[in-house]
C-alpha positions in Angstrom: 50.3 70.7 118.5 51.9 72.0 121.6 55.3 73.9 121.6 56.7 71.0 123.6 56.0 68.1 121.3 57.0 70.1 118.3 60.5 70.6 120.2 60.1 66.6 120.8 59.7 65.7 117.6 62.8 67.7 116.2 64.7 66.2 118.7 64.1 62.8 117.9 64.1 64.0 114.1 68.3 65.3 115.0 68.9 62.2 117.1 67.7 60.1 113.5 69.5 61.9 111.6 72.9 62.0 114.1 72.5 58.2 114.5 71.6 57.3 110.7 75.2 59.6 109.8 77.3 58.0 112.2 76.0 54.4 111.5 77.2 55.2 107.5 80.1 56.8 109.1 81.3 53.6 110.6 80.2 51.2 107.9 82.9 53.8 105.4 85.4 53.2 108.5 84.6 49.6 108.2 85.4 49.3 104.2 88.2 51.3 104.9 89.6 49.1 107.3 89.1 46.4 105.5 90.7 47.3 102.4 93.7 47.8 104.7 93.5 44.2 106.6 93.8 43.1 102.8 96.8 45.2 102.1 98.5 43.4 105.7 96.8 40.2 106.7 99.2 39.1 109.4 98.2 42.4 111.1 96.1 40.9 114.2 96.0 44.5 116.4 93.9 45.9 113.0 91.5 42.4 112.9 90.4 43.3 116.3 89.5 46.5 115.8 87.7 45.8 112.7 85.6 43.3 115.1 85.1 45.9 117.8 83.8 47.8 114.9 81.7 45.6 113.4 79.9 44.6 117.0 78.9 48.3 117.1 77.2 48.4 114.2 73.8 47.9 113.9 72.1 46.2 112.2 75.3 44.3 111.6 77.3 44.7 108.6 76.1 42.4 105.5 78.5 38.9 105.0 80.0 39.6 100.9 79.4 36.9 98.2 83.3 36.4 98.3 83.3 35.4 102.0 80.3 33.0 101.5 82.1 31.7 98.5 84.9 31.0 100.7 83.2 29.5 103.3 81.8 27.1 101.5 84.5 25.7 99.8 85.9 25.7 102.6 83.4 23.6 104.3 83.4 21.5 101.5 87.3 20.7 102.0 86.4 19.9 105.7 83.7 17.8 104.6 86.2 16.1 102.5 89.2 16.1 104.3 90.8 13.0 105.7 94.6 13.8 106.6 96.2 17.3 107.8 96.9 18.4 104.4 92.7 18.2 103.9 92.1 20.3 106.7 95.1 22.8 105.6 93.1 22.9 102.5 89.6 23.6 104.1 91.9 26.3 106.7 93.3 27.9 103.3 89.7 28.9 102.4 88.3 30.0 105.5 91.2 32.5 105.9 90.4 34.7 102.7 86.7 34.4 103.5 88.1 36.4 107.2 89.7 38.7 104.6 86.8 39.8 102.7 84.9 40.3 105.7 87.2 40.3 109.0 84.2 41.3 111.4 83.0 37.6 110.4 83.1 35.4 113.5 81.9 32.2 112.3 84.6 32.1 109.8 87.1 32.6 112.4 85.9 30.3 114.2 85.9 27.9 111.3 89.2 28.7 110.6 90.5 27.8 114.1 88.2 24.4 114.2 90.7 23.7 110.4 93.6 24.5 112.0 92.9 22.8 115.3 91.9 19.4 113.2 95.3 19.6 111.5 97.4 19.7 114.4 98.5 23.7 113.9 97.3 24.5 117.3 98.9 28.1 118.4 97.3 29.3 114.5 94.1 27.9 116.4 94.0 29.6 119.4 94.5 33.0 117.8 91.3 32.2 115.4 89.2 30.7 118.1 89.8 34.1 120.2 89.5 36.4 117.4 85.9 34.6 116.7 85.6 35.0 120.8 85.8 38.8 120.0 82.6 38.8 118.0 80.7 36.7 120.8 82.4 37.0 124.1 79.3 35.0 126.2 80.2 31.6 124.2 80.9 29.1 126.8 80.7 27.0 124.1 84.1 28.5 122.3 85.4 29.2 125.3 85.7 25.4 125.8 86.7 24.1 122.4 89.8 27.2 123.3 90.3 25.1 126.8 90.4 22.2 124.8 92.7 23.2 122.3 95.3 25.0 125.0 95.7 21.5 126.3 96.6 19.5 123.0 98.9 22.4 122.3 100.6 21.8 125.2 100.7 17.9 125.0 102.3 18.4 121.5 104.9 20.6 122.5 105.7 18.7 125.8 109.5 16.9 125.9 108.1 13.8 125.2 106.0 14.5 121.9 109.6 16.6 120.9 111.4 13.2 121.4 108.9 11.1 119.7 109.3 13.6 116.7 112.4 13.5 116.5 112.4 9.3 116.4 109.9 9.3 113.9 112.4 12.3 111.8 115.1 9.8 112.3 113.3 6.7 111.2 112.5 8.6 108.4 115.7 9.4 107.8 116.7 5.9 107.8 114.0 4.5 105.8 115.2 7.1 102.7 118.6 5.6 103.0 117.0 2.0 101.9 118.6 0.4 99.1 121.4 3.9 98.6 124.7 3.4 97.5 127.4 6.0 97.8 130.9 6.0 95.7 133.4 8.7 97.3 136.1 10.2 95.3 139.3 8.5 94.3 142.0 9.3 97.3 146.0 9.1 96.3 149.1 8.7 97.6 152.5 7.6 96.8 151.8 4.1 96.8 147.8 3.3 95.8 144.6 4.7 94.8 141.8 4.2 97.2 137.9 4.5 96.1 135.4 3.9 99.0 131.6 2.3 98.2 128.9 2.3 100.8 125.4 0.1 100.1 122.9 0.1 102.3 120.6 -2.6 102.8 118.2 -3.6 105.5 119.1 -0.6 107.3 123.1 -1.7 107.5 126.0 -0.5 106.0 128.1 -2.3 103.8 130.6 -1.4 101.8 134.3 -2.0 101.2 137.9 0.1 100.0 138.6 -0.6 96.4 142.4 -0.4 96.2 144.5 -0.5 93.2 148.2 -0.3 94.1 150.6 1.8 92.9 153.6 0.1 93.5 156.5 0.3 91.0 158.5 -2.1 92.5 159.1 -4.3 88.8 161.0 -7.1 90.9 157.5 -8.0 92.7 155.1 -7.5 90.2 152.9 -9.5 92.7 152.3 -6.5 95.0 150.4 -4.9 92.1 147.0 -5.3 92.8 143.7 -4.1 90.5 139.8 -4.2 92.5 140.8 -5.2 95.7 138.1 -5.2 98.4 138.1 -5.8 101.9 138.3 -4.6 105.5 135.0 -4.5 106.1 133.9 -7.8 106.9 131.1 -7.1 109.4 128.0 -4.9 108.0 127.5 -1.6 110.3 123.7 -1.2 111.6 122.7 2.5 111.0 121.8 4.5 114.1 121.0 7.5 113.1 123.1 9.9 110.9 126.4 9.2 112.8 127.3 5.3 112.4 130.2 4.2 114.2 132.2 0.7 113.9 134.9 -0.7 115.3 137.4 1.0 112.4 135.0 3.0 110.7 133.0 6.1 110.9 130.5 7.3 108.7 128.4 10.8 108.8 125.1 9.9 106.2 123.2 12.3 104.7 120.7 11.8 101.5 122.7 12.9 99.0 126.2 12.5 100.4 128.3 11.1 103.4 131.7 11.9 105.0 133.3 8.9 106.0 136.5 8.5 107.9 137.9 5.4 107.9 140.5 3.8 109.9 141.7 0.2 108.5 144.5 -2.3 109.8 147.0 -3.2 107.4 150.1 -5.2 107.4 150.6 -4.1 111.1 150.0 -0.6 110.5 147.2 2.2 110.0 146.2 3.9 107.0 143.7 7.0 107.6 141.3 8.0 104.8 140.8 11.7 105.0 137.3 13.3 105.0 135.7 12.9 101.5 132.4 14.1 100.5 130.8 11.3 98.9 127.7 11.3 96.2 125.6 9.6 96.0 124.8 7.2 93.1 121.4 6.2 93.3 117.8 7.5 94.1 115.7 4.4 95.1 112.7 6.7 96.1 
């Protein structure tokens, strides 16, 4: 064997060796790493260089039982799912299977196809271009990113915000079915007054129970026990603030301020503000 070869051969034998000791170095960095993206999840800067890392490596870096476990319960939930709360649950899994192995780009991807399906769109896009990372060519994922870019922007648009907030309200509304509210007795010199509010049908109705007070012995006539009145016409909620033509009501669940303003012998008696409970849960 010629000088020349032999000096060939230990090269090659050095290059071997340099490359065998730096691909272990990186697969210790790439534990190490990981243990750490563990330790911090929501720490995107450290998942992308763990992906950097792990395209480097070759061959690539072996998928652990754990994140095979996750994926595929998490591709059972997806199978499964049938409402947002299905594909949170199928999103749940694929996120600890990127935690035991954060280099893993179909997870990611996974993860961002769960999160799109259940309407959490920005949570999508940063999975869908965190599993971009580990295939930058895909025109394929660079479309379903398009795709989901757009129905992020049709859900936050004015119009999907004030179709939200109907549907909030109706809500709101439709909890309040069948509620009825007693407020706290309210005295004066002259009577007690106790305020009860039903709701039915989405309306208000309700009326003042007065007892007076008077003291007046030569007209024991003007003492009065249960009277109810003044509110002859029912009030049709409209939302949280409900005004009438002499009353006005602030609803919440589980209480309501109302302010009522009544007519009365030619004059006007103001309640005050009371915070009223109230006295039923119908659902």
């Amino acid at each position: 064997m010629t000088s020349a070869n032999k000096r060939l051969i230990v090269f090659l034998t050095c290059l071997a060796l340099a490359t065998s000791a730096f691909a272990q170095s990186s697969r210790e960095q790439l534990q190490q790493l990981t243990i750490q993206l563990q330790q911090t999840p929501n720490d995107n800067i450290l998942r992308e260089r763990i992906i950097k890392l792990g395209t480097e490596i070759k061959p690539a870096p072996a998928i652990p039982e754990e994140a095979k476990r996750r994926m595929a319960r998490g591709t059972a939930a997806f199978k499964s799912a049938t409402s947002a709360t299905g594909y949170q649950d199928a999103a749940k899994e694929y996120e600890q299977a990127t935690l035991a192995a954060p280099w893993y780009g179909d997870a990611y991807y996974n993860l961002g196809v769960s999160q799109d399906k259940a309407g959490n769109f920005k949570a999508a896009l940063r999975s869908l271009k965190l599993a971009l990372l580990t295939s930058p060519d895909s025109e394929e994922m660079k479309a379903l990113i398009y795709e989901v870019e757009y129905r992020d922007e049709k859900a936050n648009s004015p119009e999907a915000q004030a179709t939200r907030e109907k549907e909030a309200e109706q809500r709101f509304i439709d909890s309040l079915e069948g509620a009825k509210y007693v407020c706290p007795e309210f005295r004066n010199k002259r009577d007690a007054r106790r305020v009860e509010i039903d709701i039915k049908n989405g309306e208000i109705t309700g009326a003042i129970v007065i007892t007076w007070l008077n003291p007046d012995k030569e007209h024991p006539q003007d003492a009065y026990v249960g009277f109810r009145g003044y509110w002859s016409e029912p009030i049709p909620l409209r939302g949280r603030v409900n005004q009438g033509k002499e009353t006005r009501v602030e609803l919440y669940e589980d209480r309501l301020v109302s302010q009522t303003v009544i007519t009365h012998q030619g004059g006007r008696d103001v309640f005050p503000a009371k915070t009223c409970l109230r006295t039923n849960k119908t659902r």
